[in-house]
VEXPA-214380 format. One record per residue (C-alpha): residue number from 1; x, y, z. Coordinates in steps of 0.001 Angstrom, whole numbers, padded with zeros to 6 digits. Each point is the difference from the previous one (the first is absolute). Layout:
<recs>
i/xx/yy/zz
NUM/X/Y/Z $
...
</recs>
This chain:
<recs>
i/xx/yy/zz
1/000000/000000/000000 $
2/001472/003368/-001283 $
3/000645/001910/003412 $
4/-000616/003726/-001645 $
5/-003477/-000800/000434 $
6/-002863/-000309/002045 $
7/-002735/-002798/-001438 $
8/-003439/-000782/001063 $
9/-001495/-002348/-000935 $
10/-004446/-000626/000333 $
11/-000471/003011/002509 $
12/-003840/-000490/000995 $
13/000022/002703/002930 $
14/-003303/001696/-000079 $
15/-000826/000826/-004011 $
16/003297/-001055/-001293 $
17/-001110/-002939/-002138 $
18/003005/-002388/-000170 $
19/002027/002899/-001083 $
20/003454/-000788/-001552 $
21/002846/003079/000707 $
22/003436/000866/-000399 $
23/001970/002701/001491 $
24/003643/001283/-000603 $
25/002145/000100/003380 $
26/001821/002945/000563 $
27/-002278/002412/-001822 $
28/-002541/002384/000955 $
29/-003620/-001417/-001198 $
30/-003014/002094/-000251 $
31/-003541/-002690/-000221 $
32/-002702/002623/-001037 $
33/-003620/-000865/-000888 $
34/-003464/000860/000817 $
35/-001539/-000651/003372 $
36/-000809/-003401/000330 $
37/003026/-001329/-002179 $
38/001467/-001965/002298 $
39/003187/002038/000336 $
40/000165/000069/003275 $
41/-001360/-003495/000613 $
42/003628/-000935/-001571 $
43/002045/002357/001383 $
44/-001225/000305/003856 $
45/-002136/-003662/000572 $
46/001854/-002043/-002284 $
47/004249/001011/-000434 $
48/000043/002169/003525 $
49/-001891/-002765/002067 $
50/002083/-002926/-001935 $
51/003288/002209/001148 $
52/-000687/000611/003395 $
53/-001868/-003374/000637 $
54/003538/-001790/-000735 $
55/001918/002557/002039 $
56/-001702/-000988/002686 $
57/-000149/-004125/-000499 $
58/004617/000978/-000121 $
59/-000702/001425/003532 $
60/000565/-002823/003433 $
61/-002988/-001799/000754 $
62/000436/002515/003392 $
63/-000431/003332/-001869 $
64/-003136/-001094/-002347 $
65/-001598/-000293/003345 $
66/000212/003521/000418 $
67/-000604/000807/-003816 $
68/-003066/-002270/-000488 $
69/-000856/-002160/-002812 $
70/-000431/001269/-003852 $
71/-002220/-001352/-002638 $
72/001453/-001561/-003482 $
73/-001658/002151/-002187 $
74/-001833/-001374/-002963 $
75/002622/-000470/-002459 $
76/001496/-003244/-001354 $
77/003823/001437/000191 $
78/002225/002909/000217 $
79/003206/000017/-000880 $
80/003291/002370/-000064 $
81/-001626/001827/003032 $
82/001893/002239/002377 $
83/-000683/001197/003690 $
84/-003058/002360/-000333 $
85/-001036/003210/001200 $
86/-003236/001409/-000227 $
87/-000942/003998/000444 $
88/-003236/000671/-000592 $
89/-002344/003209/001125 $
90/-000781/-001078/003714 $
91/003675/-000368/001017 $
92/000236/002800/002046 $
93/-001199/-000368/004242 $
94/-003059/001991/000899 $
95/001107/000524/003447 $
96/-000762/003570/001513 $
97/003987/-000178/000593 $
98/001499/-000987/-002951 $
99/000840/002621/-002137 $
100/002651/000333/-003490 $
101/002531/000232/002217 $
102/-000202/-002813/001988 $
103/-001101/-002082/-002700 $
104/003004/000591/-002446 $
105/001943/-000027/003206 $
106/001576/003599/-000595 $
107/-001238/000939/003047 $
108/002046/-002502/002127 $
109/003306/001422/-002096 $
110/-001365/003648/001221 $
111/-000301/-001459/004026 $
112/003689/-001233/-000461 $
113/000982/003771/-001185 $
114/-001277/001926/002495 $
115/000890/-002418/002465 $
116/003610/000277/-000793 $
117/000499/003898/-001177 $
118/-003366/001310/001460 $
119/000562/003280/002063 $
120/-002317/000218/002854 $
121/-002242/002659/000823 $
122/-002033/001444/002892 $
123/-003606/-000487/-000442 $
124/-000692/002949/002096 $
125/002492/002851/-001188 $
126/002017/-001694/-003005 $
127/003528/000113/001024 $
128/002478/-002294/-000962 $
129/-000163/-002548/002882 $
130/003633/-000138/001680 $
131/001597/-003073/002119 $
132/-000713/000263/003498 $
133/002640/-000498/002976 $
134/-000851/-001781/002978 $
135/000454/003408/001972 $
136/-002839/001589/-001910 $
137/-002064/-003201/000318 $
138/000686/000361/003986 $
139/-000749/003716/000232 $
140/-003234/-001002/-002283 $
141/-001347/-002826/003042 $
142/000963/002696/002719 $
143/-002493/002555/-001281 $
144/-002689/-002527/001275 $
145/-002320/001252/002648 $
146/001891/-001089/003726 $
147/-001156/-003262/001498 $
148/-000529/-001497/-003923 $
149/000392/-003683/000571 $
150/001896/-000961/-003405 $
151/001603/-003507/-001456 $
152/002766/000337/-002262 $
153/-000860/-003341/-003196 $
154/002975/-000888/-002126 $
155/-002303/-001246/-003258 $
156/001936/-002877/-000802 $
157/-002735/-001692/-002424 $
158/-002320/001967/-002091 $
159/-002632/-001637/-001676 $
160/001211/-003068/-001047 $
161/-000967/-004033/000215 $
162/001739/-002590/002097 $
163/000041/-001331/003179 $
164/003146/002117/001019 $
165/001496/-002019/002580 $
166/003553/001105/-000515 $
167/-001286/003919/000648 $
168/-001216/-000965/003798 $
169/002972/-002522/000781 $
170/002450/002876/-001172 $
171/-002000/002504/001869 $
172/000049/-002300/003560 $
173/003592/-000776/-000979 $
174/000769/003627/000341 $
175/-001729/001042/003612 $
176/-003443/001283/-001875 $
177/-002957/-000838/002472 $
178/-002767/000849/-002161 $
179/-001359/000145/-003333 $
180/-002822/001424/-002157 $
181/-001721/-001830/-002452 $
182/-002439/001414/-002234 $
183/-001107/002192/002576 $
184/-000386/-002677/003045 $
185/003076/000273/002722 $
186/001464/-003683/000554 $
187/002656/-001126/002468 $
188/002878/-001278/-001859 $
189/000353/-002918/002570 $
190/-002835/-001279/-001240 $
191/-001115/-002200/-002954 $
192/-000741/002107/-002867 $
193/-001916/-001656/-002532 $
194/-000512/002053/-003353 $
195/-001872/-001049/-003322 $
196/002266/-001108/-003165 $
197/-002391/001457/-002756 $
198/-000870/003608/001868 $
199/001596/002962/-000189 $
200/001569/001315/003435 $
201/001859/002974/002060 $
202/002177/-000580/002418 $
203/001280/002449/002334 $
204/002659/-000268/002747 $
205/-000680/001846/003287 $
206/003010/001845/000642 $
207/-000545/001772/002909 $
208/-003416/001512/002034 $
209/000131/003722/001420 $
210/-001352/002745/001837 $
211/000595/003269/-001752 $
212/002004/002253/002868 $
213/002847/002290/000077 $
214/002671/-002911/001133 $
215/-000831/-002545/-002811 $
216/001617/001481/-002906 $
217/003738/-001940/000112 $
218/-002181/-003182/000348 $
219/-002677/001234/-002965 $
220/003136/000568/-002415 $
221/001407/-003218/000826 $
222/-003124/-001730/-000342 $
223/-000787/001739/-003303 $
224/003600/-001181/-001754 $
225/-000144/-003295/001429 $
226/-003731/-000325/-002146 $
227/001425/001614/-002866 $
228/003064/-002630/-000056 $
229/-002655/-002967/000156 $
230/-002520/001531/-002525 $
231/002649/001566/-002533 $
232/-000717/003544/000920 $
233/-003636/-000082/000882 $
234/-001632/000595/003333 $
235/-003655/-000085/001465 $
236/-000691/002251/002840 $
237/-003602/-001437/001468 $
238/-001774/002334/002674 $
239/-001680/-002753/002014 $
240/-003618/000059/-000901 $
241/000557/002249/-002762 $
242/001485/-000024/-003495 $
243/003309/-001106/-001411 $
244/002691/002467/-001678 $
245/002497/-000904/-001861 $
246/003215/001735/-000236 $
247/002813/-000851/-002443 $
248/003340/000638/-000123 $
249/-000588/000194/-003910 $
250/-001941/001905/-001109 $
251/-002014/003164/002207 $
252/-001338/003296/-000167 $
253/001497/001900/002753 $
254/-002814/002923/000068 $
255/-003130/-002727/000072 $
256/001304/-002972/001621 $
257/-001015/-002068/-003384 $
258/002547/-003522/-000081 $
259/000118/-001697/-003026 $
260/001239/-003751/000176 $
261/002704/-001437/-002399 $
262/-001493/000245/-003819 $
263/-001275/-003084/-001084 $
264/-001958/-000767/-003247 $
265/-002941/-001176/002107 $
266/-000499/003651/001355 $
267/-001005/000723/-003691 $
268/-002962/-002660/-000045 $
269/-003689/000793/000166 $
270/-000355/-003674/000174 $
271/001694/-000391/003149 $
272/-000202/001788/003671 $
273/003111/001516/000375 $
274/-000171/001849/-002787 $
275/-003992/000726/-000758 $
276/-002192/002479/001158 $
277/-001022/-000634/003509 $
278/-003701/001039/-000541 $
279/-000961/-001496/-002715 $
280/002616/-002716/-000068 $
281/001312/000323/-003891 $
282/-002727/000683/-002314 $
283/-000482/003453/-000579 $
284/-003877/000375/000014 $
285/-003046/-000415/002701 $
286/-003045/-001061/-001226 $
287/-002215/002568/001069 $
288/-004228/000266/-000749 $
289/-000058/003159/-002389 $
290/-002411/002325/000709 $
291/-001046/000814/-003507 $
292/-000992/-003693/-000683 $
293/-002404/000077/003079 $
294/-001590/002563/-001374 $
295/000275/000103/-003756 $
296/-002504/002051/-000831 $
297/-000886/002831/001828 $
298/-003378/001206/-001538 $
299/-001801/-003045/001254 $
300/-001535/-000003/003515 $
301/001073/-003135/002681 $
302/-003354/-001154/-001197 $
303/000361/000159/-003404 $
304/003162/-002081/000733 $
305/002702/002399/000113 $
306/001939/-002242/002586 $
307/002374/-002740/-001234 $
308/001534/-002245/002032 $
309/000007/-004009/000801 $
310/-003074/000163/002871 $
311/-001395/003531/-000633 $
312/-002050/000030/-002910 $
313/-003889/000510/001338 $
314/-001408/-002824/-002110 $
315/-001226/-002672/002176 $
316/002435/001349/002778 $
317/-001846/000613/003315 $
318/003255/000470/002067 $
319/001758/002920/-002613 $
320/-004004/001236/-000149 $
321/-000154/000431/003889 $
322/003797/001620/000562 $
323/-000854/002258/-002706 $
324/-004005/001206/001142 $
325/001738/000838/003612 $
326/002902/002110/-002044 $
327/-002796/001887/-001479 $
328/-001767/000160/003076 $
329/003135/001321/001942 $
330/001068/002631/-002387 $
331/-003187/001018/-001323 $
332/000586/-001447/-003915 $
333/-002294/-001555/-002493 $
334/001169/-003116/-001570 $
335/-001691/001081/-002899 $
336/002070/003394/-000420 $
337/002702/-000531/-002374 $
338/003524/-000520/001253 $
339/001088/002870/-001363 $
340/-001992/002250/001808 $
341/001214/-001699/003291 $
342/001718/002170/002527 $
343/004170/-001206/000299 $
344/-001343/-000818/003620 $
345/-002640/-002805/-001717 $
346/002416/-001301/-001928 $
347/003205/000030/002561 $
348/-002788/-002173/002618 $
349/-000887/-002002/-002990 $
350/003259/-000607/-000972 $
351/001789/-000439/002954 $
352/-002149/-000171/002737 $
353/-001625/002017/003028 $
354/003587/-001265/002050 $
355/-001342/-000748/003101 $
356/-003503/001660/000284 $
357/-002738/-002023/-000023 $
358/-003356/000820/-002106 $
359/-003329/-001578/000468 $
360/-001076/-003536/-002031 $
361/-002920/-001316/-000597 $
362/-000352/-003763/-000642 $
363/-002870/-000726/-002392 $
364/-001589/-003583/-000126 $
365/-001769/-002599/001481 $
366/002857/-001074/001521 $
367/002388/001850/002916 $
368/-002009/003034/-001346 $
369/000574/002963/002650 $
370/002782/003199/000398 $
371/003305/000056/000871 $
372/002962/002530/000169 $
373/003324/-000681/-001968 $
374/002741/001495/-000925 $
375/000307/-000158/-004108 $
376/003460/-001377/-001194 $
377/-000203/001725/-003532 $
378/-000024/-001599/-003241 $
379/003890/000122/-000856 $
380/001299/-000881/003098 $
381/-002740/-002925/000148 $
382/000846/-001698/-003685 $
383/003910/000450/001156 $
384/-000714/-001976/003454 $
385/-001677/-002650/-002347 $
386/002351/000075/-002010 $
387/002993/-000587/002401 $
388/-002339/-002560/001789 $
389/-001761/-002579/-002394 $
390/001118/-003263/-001202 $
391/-002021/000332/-003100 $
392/001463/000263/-002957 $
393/-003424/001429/-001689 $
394/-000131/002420/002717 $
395/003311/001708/-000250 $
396/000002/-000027/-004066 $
397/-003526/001788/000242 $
398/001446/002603/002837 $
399/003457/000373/-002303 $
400/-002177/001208/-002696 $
401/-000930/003073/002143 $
402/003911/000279/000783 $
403/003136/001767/-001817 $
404/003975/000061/000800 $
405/001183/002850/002256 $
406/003911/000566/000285 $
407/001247/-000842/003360 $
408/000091/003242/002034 $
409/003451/-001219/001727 $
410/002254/-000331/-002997 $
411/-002183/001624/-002842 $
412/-000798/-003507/-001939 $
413/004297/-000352/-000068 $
414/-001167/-003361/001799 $
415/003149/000261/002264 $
416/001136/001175/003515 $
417/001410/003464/000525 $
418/003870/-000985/000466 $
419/000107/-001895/-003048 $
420/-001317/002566/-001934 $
421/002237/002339/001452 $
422/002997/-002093/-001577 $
423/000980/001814/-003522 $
424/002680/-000998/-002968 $
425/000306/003001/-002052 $
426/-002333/002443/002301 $
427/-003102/-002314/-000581 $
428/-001617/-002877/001764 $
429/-000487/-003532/-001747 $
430/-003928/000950/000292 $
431/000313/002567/-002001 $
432/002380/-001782/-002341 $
433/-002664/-002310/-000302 $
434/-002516/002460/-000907 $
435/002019/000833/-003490 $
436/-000011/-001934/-003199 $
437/002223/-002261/-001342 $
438/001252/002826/-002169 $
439/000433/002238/002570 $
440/001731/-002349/002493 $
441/002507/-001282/-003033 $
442/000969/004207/-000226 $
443/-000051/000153/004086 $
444/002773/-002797/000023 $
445/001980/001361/-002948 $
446/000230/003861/001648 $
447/001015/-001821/003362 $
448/002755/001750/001839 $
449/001861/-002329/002445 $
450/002895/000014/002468 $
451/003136/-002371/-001522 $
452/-000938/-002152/003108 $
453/-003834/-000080/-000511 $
454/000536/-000660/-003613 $
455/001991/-002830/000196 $
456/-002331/-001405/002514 $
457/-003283/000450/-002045 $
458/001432/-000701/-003845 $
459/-000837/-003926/000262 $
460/-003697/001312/001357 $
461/-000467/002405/-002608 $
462/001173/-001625/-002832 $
463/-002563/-002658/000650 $
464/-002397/002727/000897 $
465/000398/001690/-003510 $
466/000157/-003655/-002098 $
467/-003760/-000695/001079 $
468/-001132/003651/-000271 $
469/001252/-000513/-003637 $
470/-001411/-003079/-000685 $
471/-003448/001653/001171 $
472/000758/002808/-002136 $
473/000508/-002796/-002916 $
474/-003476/-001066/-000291 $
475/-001490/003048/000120 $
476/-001148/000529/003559 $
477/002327/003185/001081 $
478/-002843/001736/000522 $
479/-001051/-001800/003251 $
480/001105/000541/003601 $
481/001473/-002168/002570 $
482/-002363/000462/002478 $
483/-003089/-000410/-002252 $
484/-002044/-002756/002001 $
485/000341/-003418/-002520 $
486/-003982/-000598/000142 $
487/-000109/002988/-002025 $
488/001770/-000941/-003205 $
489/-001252/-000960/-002802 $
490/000249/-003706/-001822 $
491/002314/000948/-002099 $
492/002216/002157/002185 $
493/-000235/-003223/002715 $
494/001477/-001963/-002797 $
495/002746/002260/-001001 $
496/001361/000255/003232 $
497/000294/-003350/000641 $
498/001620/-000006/-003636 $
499/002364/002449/001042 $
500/000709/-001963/003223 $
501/000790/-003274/-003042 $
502/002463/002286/-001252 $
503/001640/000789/002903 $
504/000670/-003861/000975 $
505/001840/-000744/-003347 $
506/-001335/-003277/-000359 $
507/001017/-002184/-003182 $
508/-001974/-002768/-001232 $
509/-003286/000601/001473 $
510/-003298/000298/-001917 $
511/-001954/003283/000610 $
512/-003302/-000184/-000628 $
513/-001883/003746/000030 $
514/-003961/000692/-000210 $
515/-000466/003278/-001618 $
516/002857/001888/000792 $
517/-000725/003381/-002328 $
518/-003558/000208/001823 $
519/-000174/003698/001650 $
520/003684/000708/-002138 $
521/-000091/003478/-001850 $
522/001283/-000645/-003456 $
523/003020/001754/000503 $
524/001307/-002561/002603 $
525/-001047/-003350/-001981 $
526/003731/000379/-001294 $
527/000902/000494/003153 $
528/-001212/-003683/001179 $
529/000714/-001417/-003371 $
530/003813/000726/000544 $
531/-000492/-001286/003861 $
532/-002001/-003249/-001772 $
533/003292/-000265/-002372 $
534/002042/000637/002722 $
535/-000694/-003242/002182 $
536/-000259/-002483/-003592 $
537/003637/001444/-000953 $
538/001566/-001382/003847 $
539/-001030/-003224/-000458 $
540/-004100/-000431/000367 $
541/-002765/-000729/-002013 $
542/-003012/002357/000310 $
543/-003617/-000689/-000872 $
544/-002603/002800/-000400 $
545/-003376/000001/-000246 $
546/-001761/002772/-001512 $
547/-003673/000790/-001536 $
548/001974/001457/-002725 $
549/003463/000151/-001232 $
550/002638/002585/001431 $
551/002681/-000611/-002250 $
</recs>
């Protein structure tokens, strides 16, 4: 059998009828034809399942258990096939988090960066953020009110799995008493029994004080001693109170603002020590918009001008009584329309009567009678719900009354304060983010670095630049990193992952793409022709399928 070739041979998946094929290896293949064809009947059910059906029978009996079975497609044989990759138009993750960044991966490269040549900030007034001494750490603790009962923490382990036994047996092996461990105080003669597969922080008790006028020698002492076991990091805890840390890093003199050693995790919305305390990485609240309660403003409440999951008056005795005493209370008709309604009205309606109680009257045969009740208002009632149900009916009825509001705390920048005080070239990697893959590809070329900080970044930003071009290559250098990934389009989903193909250099593979010019302006199908050309000529053999031809 000639091995430049791929052969089929009586394909009978779905309307192929005991089709007959051959296709060149090493070439770049368009199969175009009405809707219906069979085109992609060969390409995706019949050569892509074949491939990846006898990639996985090559696998250890151990990983197919983990890979599940594959059907034989209908087909009596296939031969001259290679290791096959399918990217198709619902490639890309729909998660609230995922965004172009973290999907082509960029955005880890951009953690690394900052991580390494970041310069950090003051949230509060914006200065540079200098290395503290353990002098200024000491004076720092001092200015505590007198009597402060404090514990000095060496943070040993931050956030990571294990059991940790060799932390506590070097920390009893070296006089240490006591211990913190993800918040609950253990004595360190005792048996300490951590789970493997969870994440935790552990904390050695240096030293417990009073704050007073004759503790200072012993505070300093204490302080370098934690900074020594923690690698320059120290928690002051006021006993009942919060923790502080202090570095001997990174800290802003004026505000008392430590930063701990850079790390790329301090530049990840997806994990705590680097996301947005308040609304924990993503950005957005959902929050019940106003406008979509009330729509339309020239109706009356009884002409149903309220919206919302629960409120509408048809068939609703319960929205039907809250509303009659609201009317009562305030002296409204529900028959005037909204917009006549004082800003009072609609505030109680809205939002409630926040606290004071109006008079209801339960109508019925049943439990009929009056009663006095405080009204919880109509936005903060569908949010309760919404928080609060297990139904997924219920909360997809209440989101439709609901829009995305940027996080008050970091502006929608989805992370914490410090690390977006952290800059390369005067601007955070938020910000970065928030340019296009044009833009960022000029940012890096106009970047002005010390000898020291270049040599440290090159191998980061030559990788950074290599998948910004290879973005750029198939026609998406229009789009930003921090675009949220359930956003794009089918075609832009696919090119990405193309452009990710690219990036891995792969030889001998067969790529099989759905549709990849769908959503392209004209201009750019060269653009992914070249890229298309560009994986056949290292080695691969790539299969299109189109409704018409792009060639």
């Amino acid at each position: 059998m000639s091995s430049d070739k791929i052969v089929i041979k009586g394909a009978r998946e779905h309307n192929l009828k005991n089709v007959d094929v051959e296709i060149p290896r090493d070439k770049l293949v368009v199969m175009t034809g009405l809707s219906g064809s069979g085109k992609s009947s060969l390409a995706f059910d019949t050569i892509y399942a074949e491939g990846q059906r006898r990639y996985v029978e090559s696998l250890s009996s151990y990983a197919r258990m983990f890979l599940g079975q594959m059907e034989k497609p209908s087909v009596d044989s296939i031969d001259g096939l290679s290791p096959a990759i399918s990217i198709d138009q619902k490639t890309t993750s729909k998660n609230p988090r995922s965004t172009v960044g973290t999907v082509t991966e960029i955005y880890d490269y951009l953690r690394l960066l900052y991580a390494r040549i970041g310069v950090p900030h003051c949230p509060v007034c914006g200065k540079k953020i200098e290395q503290q001494t353990v002098d200024q750490i000491t004076d720092k603790v001092m200015e505590f009110e007198e009597g402060t009962k404090i514990q000095i923490l060496a943070p040993v382990i931050k956030g990571k799995k294990g059991e940790h036994k060799k932390e506590f047996d070097r920390a009893r092996k070296s006089g240490f008493a006591r211990v913190r461990v993800d918040g609950i105080i253990y004595d360190l003669f005792e048996n300490i029994v951590l789970e493997k597969n969870k994440k935790h922080t552990i904390e050695i008790i240096v030293d417990r004080l009073v704050i007073g006028n004759d503790i200072t020698s012993r505070l300093a002492d204490s302080i370098e001693v934690a900074s020594k076991l923690s690698s320059g990091t120290v928690v002051v805890n006021i006993l009942n109170g919060e923790d502080i840390t202090f570095s001997l890093n990174y800290a802003c003199p004026e505000h008392g603002v430590s930063v701990d050693e850079l790390t790329p995790r301090m530049f990840s919305f997806n994990n705590p020590f680097g996301a947005c305390e308040k609304c924990t990485g993503l950005g957005v609240f959902l929050r019940v918009d106003p406008k979509r309660i009330i729509p339309d403003k020239n109706k009356s409440i009884s002409q149903g001008g309220l919206k919302g999951s629960g409120w509408a008056l048809e068939g609703n005795s319960i929205a039907l009584m809250y509303l009659e005493g609201l009317a009562k209370a305030y002296d409204f008709s529900l028959d005037t329309p909204i917009k006549d309604l004082s800003d009072d009205v609609i505030d109680k309606l809205l939002y409630g009567t926040k606290g004071e109680q109006i008079k209801l009257v339960r109508k019925g045969m049943w439990k009929a009678g009056e009663f006095y009740k405080d009204f919880e208002g109509i936005i903060p009632n569908l949010e309760r719900r919404f928080k609060e149900t297990s139904s997924a009916w219920i909360k997809d009825e209440i989101q439709s009354f609901m829009t995305e509001i940027p996080c008050d705390e970091c502006d929608g920048k989805r992370l914490s304060k410090v690390s977006l005080g952290v800059t390369v070239g005067d601007i955070n990697i938020s910000d970065l983010c928030e340019k296009s893959v044009v833009n960022i590809l000029r940012f890096m070329d106009s970047l002005e670095l010390s000898e020291r900080d270049m040599m440290i970044a090159m191998p980061i930003l030559q990788e950074i630049n290599s998948r910004l071009n290879f973005l750029k290559s198939v026609g998406l250098g229009y789009l930003t990193l921090s675009r949220s990934a359930g956003t794009l389009s089918g075609g832009e989903s696919q090119r990405i992952r193309l452009a990710t193909q690219i990036g891995s250099s792969l030889m001998g593979v067969l790529y099989i793409l759905d549709e990849p010019s769908i959503g392209l302006h004209q201009r750019d199908n060269s653009k992914l022709l070249d890229t298309l050309k560009k994986l056949r000529d290292i080695g691969n053999t790539v299969i299109v399928v189109e409704q018409m031809k792009i060639l």
